[in-house]
C-alpha positions as CSV (number, residue, x, y, z in Angstrom):
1,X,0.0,0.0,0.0
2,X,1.3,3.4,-0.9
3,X,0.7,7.2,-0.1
4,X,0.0,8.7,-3.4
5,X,-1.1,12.0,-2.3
6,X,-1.3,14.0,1.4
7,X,-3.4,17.2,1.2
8,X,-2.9,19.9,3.8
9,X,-6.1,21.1,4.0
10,X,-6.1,24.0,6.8
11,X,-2.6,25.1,8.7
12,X,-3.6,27.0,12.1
13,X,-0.3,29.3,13.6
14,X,-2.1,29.5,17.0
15,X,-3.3,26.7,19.4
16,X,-2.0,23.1,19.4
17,X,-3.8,22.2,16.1
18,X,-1.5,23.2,13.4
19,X,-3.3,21.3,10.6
20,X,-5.5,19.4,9.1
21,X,-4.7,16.4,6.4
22,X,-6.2,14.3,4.0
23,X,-4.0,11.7,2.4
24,X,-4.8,8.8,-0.5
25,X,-3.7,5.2,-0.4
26,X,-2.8,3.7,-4.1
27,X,-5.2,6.8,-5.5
28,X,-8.1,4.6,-4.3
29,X,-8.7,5.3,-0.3
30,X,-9.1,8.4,1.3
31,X,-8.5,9.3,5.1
32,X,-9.6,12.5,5.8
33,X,-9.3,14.5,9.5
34,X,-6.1,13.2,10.4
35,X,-4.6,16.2,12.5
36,X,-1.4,17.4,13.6
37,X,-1.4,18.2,17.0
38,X,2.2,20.8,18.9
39,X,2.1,18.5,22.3
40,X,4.9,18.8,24.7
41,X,7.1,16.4,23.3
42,X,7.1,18.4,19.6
43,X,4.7,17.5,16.5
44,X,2.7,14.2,16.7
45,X,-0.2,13.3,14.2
46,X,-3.6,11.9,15.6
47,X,-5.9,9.9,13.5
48,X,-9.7,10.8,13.1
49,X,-11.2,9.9,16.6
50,X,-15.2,10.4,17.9
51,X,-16.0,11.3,20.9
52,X,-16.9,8.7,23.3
53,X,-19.0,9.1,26.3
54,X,-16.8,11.3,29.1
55,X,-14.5,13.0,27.0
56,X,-13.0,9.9,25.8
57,X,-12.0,9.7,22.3
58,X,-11.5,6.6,19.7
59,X,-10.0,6.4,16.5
60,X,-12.8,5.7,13.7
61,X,-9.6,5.0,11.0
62,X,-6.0,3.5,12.3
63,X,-3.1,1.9,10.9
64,X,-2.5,-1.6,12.6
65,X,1.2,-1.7,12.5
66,X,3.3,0.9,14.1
67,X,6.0,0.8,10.4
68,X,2.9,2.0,8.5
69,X,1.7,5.0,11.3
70,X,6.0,5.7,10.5
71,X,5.3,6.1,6.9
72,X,2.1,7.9,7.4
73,X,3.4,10.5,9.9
74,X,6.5,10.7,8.0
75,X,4.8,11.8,4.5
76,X,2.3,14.0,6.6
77,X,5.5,15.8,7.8
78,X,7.3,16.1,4.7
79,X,4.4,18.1,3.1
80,X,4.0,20.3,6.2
81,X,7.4,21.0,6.4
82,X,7.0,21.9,2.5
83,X,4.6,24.3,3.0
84,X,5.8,26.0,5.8
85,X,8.5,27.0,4.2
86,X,7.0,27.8,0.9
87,X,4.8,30.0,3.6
88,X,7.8,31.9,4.7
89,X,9.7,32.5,1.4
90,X,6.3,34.5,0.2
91,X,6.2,36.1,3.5
């Protein structure tokens, strides 16, 4: 299974939400909603959840192995980290 497309959909500078992402397995599934989240320990994605009950979230879509959250998280970053910087060069 391969990433063939992330899609930054909204970039936030304030608050712990910088963004929100879409990305496409083999141009045939779509998650949407995954978000990437400034916690204490640096930038850390978190996959679409619903709110359970007492403030208790679960994840409605999850990777099963933690190699393929790697290769998710790591092509989420790459294309933040593109933007962001194509963000400051027009700034």
């Amino acid at each position: 299974m391969n990433i063939t497309d992330v899609r930054i959909r909204k970039i936030n500078d304030e608050g712990k939400m910088k963004a929100v992402v879409s990305i496409t397995f083999d141009d045939e599934f779509v998650v949407h909603d995954i978000k990437i989240i400034e916690g204490q320990n640096g930038l850390f994605i978190a996959m679409p959840s619903r709110k359970m009950g007492e403030g208790d979230f679960r994840d409605i879509a999850h990777p099963l192995l933690s190699e393929t959250r790697s290769k998710i998280k790591d092509a989420i970053f790459t294309e933040y980290e593109k933007l962001l910087t194509e963000k400051e060069s027009e700034e």
